[in-house]
Residue, then its C-alpha position, 0 to 999 in steps of 0.5 A: x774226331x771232328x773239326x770244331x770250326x767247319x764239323x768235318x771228320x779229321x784224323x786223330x793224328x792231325x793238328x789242324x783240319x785239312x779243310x778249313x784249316x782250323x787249330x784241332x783242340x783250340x780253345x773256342x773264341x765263344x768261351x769267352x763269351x759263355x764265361x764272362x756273365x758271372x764276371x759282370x755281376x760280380x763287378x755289379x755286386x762289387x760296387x754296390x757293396x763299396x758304396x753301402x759299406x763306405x757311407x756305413x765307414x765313413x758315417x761311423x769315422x765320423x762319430x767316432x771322430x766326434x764323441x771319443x777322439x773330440x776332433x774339431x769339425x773341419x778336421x772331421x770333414x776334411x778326413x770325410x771328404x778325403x775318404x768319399x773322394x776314395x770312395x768315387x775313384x774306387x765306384x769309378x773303377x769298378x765301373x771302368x772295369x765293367x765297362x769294359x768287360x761288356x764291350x769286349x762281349x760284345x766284340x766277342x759276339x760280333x766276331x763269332x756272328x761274322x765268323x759265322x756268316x763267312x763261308x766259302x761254299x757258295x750257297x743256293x740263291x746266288x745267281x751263276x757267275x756267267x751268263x748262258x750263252x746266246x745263240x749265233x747271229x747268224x746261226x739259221x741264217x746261212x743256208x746251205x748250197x744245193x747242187x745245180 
């Protein structure tokens, strides 16, 4: 078995890898991500679906209001501008939700690119940490006694 995070082998009897301590068997944060497309342009399909079938309803209310039931004019344009005004809160809704569903991708993505870059390993390129030593001050310059 290997750790989904860091890819290190793991005992099967473990529920968390010993390495970079991450759940065995979690659910993975991209998921979300892979998941949510269908989720977005279902909402697309859902406001363009109220707003065609609501001006069909509300065009049709009105002709029926007219021929068959007789209302007067205002009447039927009050009862219209009522149903277009549920029209636009439900359009407003959806587009709410839409919203939101694509910035909480987005935040999902960011996440998983700035998990990605976070390691603790230390890489090729950087420079050592100290510098290397430097040679005495007075190292050649003492010179050795010799006997008289």
């Amino acid at each position: 078995m290997y750790c989904s995070a860091c890819g290190s082998a793991i005992p099967a009897n473990l529920s968390y890898c010993n390495r970079c301590g991450a759940r065995v068997g979690a659910v993975n944060d991209n998921s979300i991500a892979k998941s949510s497309p269908r989720y977005p342009e279902s909402l697309i399909w859902a406001i363009v679906a109220v707003l065609v079938f609501g001006l069909v309803a509300i065009m049709g209310l009105m002709a029926v209001m007219k021929e068959v039931v007789g209302f007067d004019t205002n009447l039927i344009l009050a009862v219209t501008y009522i149903c277009l005004f549920m029209m636009l809160v439900l359009e407003g809704v959806f587009i709410a939700m839409l919203l939101k569903t694509r910035m909480r991708v987005k935040n999902s993505i960011d996440d998983a690119k700035l998990k990605e870059h976070q390691t603790k390993e230390l890489t090729e390129g950087q420079p050592p940490a100290l510098q290397e030593p430097l040679s005495s001050v007075t190292e050649g310059t003492t010179r050795a006694f010799e006997p008289i």
